[in-house]
ZASE-88121 format. One record per residue (C-alpha): residue number from 1; residue in one letter; x, y, z. Coordinates in steps of 0.02 Angstrom, whole numbers, padded with zeros to 5 digits. Example, Ala and Ser with C-alpha at 12.3 -4.5 7.8 and 13.67 -1.06 7.14 Angstrom:
2
<node><num>1</num><residu>a</residu><px>00615</px><py>-00225</py><pz>00390</pz></node>
<node><num>2</num><residu>s</residu><px>00684</px><py>-00053</py><pz>00357</pz></node>
This chain:
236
<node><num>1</num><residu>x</residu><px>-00545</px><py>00933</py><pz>00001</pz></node>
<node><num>2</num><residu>x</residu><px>-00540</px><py>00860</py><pz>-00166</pz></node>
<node><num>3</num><residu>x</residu><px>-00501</px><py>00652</py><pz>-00165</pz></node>
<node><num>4</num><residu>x</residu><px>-00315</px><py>00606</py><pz>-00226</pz></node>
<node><num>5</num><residu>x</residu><px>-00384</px><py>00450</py><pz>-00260</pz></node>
<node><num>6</num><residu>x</residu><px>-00532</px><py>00394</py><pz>-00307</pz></node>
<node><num>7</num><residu>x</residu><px>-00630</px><py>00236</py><pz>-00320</pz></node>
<node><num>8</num><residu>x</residu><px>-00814</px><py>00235</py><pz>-00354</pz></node>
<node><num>9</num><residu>x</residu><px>-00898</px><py>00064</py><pz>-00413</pz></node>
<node><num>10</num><residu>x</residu><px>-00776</px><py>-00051</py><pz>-00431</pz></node>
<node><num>11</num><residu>x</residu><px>-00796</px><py>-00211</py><pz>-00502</pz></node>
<node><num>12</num><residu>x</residu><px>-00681</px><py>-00350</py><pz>-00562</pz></node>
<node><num>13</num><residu>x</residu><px>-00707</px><py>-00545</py><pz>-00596</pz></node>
<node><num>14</num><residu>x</residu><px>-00565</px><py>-00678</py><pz>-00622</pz></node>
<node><num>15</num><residu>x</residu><px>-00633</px><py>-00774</py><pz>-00780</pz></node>
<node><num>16</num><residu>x</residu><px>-00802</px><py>-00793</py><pz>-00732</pz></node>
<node><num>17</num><residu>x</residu><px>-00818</px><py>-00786</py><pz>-00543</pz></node>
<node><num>18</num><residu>x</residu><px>-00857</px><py>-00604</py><pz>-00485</pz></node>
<node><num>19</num><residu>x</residu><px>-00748</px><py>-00550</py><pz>-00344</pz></node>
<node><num>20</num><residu>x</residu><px>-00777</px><py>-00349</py><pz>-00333</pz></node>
<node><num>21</num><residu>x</residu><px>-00962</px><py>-00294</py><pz>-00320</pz></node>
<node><num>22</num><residu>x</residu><px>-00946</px><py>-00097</py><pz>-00324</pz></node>
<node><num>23</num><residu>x</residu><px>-00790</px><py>-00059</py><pz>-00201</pz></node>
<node><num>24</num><residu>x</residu><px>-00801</px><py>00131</py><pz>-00168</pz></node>
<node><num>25</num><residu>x</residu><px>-00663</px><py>00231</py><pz>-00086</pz></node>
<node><num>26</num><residu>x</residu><px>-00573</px><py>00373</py><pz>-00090</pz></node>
<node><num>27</num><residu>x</residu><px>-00391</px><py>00441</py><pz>-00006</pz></node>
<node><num>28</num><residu>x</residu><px>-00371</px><py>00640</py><pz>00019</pz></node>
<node><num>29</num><residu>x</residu><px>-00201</px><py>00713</py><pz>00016</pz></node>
<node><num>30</num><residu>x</residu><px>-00090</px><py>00665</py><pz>00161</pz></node>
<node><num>31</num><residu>x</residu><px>-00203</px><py>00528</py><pz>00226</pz></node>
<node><num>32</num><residu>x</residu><px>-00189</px><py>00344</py><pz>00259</pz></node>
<node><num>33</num><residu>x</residu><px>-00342</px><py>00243</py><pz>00256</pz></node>
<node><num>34</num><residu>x</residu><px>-00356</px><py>00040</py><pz>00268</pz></node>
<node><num>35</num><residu>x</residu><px>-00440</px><py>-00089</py><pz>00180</pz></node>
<node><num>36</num><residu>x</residu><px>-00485</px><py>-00223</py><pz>00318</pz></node>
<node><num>37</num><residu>x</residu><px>-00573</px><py>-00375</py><pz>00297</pz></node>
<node><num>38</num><residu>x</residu><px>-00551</px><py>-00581</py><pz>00300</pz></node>
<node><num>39</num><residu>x</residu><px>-00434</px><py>-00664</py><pz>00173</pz></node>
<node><num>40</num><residu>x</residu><px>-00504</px><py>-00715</py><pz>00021</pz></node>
<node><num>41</num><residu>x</residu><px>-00639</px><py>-00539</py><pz>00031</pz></node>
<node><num>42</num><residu>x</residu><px>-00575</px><py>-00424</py><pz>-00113</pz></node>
<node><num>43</num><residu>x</residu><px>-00439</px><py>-00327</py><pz>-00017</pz></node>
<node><num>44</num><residu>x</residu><px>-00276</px><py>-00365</py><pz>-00131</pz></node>
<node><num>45</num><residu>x</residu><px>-00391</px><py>-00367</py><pz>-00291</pz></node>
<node><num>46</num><residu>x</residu><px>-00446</px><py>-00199</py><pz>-00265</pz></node>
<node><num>47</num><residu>x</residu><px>-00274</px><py>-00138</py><pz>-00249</pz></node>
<node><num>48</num><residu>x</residu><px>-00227</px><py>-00220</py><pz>-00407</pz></node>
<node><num>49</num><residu>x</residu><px>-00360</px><py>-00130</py><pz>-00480</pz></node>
<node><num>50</num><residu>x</residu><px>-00294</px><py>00004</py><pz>-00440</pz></node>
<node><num>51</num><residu>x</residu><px>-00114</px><py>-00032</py><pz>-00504</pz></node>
<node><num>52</num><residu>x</residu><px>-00183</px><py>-00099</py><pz>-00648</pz></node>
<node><num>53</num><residu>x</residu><px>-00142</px><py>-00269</py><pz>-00661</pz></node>
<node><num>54</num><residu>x</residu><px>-00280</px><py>-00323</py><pz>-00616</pz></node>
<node><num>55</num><residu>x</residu><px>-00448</px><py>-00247</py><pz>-00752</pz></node>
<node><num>56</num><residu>x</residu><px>-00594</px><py>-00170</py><pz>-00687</pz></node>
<node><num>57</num><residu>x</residu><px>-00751</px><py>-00230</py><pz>-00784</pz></node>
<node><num>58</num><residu>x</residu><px>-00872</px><py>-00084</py><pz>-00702</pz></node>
<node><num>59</num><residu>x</residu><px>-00811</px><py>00070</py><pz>-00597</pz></node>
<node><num>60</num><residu>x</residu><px>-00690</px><py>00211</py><pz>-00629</pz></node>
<node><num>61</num><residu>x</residu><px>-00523</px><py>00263</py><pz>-00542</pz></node>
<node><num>62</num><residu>x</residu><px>-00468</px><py>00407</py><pz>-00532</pz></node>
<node><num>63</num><residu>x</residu><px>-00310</px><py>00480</py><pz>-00494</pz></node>
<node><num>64</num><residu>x</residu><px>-00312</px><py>00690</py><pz>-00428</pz></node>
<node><num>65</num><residu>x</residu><px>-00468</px><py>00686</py><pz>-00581</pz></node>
<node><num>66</num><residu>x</residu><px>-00373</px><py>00592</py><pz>-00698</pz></node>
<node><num>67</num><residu>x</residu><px>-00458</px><py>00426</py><pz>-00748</pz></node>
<node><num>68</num><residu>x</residu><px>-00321</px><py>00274</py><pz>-00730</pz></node>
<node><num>69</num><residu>x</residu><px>-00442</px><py>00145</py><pz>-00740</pz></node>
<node><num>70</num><residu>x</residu><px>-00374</px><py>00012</py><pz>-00871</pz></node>
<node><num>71</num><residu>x</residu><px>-00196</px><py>00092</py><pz>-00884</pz></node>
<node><num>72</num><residu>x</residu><px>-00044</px><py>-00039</py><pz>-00875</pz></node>
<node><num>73</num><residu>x</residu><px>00040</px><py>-00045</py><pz>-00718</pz></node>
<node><num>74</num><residu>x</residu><px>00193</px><py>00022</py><pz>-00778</pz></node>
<node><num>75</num><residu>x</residu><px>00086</px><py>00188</py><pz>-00834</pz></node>
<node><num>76</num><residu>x</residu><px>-00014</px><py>00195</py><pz>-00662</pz></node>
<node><num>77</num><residu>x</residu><px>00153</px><py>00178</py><pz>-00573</pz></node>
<node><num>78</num><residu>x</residu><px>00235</px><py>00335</py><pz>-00669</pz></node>
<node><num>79</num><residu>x</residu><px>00063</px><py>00417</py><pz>-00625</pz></node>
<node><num>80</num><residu>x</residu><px>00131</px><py>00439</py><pz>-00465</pz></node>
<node><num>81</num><residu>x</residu><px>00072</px><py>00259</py><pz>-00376</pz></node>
<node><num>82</num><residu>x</residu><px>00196</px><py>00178</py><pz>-00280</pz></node>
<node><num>83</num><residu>x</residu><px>00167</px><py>-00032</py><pz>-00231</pz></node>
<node><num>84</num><residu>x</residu><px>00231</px><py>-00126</py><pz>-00112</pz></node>
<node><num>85</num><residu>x</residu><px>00161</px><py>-00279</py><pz>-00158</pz></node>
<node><num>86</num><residu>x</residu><px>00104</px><py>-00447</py><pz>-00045</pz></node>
<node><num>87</num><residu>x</residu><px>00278</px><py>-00552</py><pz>-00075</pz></node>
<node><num>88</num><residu>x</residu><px>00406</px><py>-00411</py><pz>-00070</pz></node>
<node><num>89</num><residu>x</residu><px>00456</px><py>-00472</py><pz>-00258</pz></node>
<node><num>90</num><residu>x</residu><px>00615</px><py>-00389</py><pz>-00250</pz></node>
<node><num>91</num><residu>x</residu><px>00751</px><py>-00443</py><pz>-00378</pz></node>
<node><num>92</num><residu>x</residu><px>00867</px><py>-00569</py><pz>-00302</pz></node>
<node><num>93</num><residu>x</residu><px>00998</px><py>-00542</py><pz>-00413</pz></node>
<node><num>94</num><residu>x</residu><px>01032</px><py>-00362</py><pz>-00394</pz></node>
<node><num>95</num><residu>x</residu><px>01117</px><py>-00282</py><pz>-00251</pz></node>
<node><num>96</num><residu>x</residu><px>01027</px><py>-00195</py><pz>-00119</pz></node>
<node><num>97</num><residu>x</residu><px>01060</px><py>-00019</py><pz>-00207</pz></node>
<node><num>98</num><residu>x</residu><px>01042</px><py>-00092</py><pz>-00376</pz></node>
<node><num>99</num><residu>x</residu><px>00864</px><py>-00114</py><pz>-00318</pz></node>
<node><num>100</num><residu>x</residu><px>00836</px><py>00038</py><pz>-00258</pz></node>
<node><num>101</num><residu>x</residu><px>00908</px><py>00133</py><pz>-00400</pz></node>
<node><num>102</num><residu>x</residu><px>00806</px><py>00010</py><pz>-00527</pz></node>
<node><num>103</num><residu>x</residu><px>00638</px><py>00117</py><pz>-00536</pz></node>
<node><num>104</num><residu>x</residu><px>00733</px><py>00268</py><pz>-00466</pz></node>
<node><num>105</num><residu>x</residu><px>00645</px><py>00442</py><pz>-00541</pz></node>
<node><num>106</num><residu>x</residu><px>00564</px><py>00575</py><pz>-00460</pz></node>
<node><num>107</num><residu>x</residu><px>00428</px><py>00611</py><pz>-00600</pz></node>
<node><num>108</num><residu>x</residu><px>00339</px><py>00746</py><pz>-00521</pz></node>
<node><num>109</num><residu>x</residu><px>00474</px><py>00863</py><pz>-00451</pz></node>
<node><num>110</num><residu>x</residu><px>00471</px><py>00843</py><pz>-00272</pz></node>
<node><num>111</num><residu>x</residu><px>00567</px><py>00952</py><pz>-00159</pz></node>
<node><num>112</num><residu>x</residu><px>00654</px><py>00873</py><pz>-00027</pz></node>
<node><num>113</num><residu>x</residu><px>00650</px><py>00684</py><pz>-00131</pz></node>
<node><num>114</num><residu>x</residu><px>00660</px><py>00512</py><pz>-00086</pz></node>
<node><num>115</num><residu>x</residu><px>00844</px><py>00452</py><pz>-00130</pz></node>
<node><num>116</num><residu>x</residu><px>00963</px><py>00315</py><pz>-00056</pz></node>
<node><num>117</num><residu>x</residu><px>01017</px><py>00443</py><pz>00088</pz></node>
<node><num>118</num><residu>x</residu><px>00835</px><py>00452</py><pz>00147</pz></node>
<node><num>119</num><residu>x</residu><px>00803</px><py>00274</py><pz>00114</pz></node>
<node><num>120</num><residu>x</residu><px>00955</px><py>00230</py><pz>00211</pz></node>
<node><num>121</num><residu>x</residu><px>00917</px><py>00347</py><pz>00355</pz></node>
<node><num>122</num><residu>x</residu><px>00758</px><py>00245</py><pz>00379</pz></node>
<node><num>123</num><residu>x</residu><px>00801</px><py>00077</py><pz>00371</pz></node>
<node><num>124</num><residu>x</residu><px>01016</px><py>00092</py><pz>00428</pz></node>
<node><num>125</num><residu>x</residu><px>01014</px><py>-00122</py><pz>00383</pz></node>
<node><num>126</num><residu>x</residu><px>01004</px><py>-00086</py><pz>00206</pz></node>
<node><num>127</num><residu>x</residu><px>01161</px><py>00037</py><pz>00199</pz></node>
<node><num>128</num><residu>x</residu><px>01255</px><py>-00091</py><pz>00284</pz></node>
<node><num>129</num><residu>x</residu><px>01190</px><py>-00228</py><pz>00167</pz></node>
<node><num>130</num><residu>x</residu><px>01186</px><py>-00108</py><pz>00026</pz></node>
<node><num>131</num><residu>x</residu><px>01315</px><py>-00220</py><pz>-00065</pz></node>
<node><num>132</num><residu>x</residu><px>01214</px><py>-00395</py><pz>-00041</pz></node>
<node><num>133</num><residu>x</residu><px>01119</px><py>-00473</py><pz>-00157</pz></node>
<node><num>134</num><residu>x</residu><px>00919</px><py>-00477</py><pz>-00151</pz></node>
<node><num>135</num><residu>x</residu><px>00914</px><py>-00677</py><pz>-00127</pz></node>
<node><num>136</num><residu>x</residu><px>01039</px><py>-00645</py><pz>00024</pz></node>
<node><num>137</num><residu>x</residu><px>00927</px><py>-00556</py><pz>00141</pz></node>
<node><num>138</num><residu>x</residu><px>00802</px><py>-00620</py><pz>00263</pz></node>
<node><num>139</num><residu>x</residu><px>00633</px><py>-00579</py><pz>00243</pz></node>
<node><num>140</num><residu>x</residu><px>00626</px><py>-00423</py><pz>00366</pz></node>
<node><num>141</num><residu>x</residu><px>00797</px><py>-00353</py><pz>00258</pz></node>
<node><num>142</num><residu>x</residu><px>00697</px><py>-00386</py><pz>00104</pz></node>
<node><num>143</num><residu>x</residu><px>00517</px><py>-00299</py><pz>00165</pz></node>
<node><num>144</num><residu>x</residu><px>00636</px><py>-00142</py><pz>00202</pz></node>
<node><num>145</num><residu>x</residu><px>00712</px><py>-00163</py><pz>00033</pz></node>
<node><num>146</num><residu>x</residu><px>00521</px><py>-00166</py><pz>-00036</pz></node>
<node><num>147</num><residu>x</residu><px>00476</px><py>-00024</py><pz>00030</pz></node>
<node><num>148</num><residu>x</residu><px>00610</px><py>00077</py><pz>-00013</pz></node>
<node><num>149</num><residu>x</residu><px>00615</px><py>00043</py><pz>-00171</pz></node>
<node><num>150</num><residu>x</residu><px>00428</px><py>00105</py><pz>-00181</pz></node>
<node><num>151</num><residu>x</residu><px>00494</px><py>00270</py><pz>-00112</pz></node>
<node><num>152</num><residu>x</residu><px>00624</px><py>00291</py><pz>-00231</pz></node>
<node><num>153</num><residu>x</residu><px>00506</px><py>00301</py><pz>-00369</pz></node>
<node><num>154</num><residu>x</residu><px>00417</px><py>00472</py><pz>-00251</pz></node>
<node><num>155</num><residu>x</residu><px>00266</px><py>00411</py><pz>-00260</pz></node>
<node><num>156</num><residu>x</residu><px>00105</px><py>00534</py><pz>-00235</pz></node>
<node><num>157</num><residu>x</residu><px>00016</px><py>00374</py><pz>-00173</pz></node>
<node><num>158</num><residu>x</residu><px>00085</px><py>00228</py><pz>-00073</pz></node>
<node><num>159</num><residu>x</residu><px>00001</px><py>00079</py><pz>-00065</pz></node>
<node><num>160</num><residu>x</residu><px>00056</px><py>-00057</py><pz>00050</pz></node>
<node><num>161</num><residu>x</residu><px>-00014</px><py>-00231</py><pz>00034</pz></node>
<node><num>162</num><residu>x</residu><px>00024</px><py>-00347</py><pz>00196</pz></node>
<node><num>163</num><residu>x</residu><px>00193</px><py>-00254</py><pz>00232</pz></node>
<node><num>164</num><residu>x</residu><px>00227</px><py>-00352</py><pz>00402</pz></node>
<node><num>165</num><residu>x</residu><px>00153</px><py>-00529</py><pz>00375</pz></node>
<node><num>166</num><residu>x</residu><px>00256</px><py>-00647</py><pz>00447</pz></node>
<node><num>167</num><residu>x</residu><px>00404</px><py>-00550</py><pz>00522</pz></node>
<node><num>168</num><residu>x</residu><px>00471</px><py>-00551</py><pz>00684</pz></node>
<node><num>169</num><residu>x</residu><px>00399</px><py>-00409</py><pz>00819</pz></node>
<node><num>170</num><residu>x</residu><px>00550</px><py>-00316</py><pz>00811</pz></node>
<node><num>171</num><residu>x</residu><px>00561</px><py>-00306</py><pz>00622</pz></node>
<node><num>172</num><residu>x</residu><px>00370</px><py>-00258</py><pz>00611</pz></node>
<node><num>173</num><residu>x</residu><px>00380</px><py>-00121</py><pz>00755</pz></node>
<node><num>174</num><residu>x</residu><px>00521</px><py>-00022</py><pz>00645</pz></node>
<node><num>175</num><residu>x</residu><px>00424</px><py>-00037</py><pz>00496</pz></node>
<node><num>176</num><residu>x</residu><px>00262</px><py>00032</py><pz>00600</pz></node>
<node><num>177</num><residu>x</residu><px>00380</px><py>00163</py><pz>00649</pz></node>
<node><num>178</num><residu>x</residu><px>00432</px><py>00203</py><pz>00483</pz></node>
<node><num>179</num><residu>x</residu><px>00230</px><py>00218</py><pz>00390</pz></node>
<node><num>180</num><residu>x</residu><px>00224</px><py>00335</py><pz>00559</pz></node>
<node><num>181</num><residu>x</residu><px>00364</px><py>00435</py><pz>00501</pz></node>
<node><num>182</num><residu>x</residu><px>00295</px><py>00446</py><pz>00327</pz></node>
<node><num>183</num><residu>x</residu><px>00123</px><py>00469</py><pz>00378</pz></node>
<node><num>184</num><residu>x</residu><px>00174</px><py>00644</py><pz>00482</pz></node>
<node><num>185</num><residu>x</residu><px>00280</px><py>00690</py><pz>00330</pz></node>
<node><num>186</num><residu>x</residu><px>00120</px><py>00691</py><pz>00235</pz></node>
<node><num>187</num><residu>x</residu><px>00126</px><py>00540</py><pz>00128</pz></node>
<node><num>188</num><residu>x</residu><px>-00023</px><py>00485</py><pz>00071</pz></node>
<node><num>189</num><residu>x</residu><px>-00070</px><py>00278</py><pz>00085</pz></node>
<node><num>190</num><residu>x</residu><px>-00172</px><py>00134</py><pz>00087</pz></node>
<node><num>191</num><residu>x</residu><px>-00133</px><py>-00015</py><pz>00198</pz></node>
<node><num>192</num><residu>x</residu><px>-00178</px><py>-00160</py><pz>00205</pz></node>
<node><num>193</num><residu>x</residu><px>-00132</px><py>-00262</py><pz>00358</pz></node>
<node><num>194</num><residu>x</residu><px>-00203</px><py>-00402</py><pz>00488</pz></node>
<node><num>195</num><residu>x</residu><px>-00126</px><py>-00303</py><pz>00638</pz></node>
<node><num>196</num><residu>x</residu><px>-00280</px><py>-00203</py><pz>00689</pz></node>
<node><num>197</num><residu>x</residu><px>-00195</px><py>-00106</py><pz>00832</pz></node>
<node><num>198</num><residu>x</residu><px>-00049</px><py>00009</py><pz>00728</pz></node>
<node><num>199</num><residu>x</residu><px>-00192</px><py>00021</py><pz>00605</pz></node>
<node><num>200</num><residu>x</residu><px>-00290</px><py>00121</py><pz>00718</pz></node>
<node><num>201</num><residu>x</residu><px>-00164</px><py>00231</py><pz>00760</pz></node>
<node><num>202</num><residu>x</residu><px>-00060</px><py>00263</py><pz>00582</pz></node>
<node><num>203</num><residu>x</residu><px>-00221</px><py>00295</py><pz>00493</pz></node>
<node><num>204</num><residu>x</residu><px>-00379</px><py>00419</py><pz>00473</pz></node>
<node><num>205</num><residu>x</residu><px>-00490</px><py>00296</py><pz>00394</pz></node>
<node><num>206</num><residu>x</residu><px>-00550</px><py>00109</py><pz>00383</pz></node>
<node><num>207</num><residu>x</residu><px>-00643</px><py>00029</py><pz>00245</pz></node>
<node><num>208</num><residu>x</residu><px>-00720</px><py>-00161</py><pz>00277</pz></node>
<node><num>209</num><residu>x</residu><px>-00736</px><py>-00264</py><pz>00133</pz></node>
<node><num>210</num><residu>x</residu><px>-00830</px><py>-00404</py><pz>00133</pz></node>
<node><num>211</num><residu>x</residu><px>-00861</px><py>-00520</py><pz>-00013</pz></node>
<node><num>212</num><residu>x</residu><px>-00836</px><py>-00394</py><pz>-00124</pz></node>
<node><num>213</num><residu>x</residu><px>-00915</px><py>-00237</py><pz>-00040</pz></node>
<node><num>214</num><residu>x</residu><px>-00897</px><py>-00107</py><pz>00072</pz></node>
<node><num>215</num><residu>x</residu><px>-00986</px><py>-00149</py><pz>00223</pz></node>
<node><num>216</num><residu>x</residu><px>-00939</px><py>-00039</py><pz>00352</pz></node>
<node><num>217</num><residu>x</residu><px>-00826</px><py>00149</py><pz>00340</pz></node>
<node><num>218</num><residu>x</residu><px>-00759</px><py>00247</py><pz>00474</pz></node>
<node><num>219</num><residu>x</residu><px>-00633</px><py>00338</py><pz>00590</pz></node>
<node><num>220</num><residu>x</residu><px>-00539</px><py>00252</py><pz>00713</pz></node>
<node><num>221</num><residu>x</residu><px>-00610</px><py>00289</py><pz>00840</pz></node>
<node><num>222</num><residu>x</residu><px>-00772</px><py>00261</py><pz>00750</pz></node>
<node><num>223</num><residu>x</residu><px>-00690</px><py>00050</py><pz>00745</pz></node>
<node><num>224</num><residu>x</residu><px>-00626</px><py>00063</py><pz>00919</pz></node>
<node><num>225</num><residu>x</residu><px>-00822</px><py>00068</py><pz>00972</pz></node>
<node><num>226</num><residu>x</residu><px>-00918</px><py>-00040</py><pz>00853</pz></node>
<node><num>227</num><residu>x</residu><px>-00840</px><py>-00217</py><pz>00919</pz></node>
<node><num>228</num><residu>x</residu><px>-00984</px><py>-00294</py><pz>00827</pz></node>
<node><num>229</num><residu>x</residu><px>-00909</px><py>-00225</py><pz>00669</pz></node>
<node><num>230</num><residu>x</residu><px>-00717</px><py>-00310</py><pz>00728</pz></node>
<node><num>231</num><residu>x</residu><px>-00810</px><py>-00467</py><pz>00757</pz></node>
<node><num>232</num><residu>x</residu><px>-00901</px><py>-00495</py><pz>00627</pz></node>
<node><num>233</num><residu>x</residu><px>-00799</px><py>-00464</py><pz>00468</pz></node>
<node><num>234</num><residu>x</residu><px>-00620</px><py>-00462</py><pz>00538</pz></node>
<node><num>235</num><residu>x</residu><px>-00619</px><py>-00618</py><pz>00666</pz></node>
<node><num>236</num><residu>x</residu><px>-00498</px><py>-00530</py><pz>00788</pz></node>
């Protein structure tokens, strides 16, 4: 099966310090695959890459055969590429469904679209919040509110960067439950994530990046047996 995305020889630098030394890595139709790895190891800058807000100085990018490398976000995103960035950056002064109507569209004609019904049936808190402002949720409300909005825009691609860093258990467990949910429906992802455990069992494929490269790709069950490989580069 031909890649929906993919990445083959990435590199980027910020000013003069090289941070991505030939990332490859590709996502099929309907999969989820991770990027794992320390902080600091090229995880976020490869998805910003990807968006294109961050440029690629080597490599190519490809989107179902079309080349995105070097687009502006803003063209990568009506490509079909969905973020929901590190931060949430949702905007505080809008209303919960001003937000998710903001980027609204559904580009590619898919049946059976993402809209504020669907997004509500997910994540109920937001329908009864629907009416608050951004800067009046906590940080769980406003992690819901990012990913929704990303699914407004019916994305062909997801990509989720640290979606449940630093929120309560229950919070994270519903939005585990939710990537499950989207993951069955045949959404297509990447994730990146420090909780190792619903990794392994939302997605098909791992890649480990460390300083820059891909050191180590495989299944999950392929990471469930190499401990040596959880040791070394992810320090769980």
């Amino acid at each position: 099966m031909n890649a929906l995305l993919d990445v083959c020889g990435l590199q980027a630098r910020y000013d003069r310090s090289q941070v991505l030394h030939g990332v490859d890595f590709s996502v099929r139709q309907g999969e989820v695959i991770t990027l794992l790895g320390r902080n600091g190891m090229g995880k976020s800058t490869s998805l910003k890459c990807v968006m294109g807000m961050v440029r690629a100085h080597a490599g190519e990018i490809r989107l179902d055969g079309e080349i995105i490398s070097g687009r502006p976000s803003h063209v990568v995103a009506r490509c079909g590429v969905g973020l929901v960035p590190e931060g949430r950056q949702i905007f505080p002064t809008l209303t919960v469904q001003e937000n998710l109507l903001a980027t609204a569209a559904n580009r590619h004609h898919t049946e059976n679209p993402y809209d504020l019904d669907r997004v509500y049936a997910f994540f109920p808190r937001l329908k009864e919040r629907r009416g608050n402002m951004g800067n009046q949720l906590s940080g769980g409300e406003q992690q819901m509110l990012a990913i929704g909005r990303a699914l407004m825009t019916n994305p062909r691609l997801l990509i989720l960067d640290e979606a449940t860093e630093g929120l309560a258990p229950l919070v994270r467990a519903d939005i585990w439950r939710v990537l499950g949910e989207l993951s069955r429906s045949g959404m297509s992802m990447i994730v990146v994530d420090k909780n190792l455990g619903p990794l392994l069992e939302l997605a098909q494929k791992h890649y480990v990046i460390e300083k820059g490269r891909v050191v180590w790709s495989g299944s999950s069950e392929a990471l469930r047996q190499d401990c040596a490989i959880v040791e070394r580069h992810l320090g769980i």
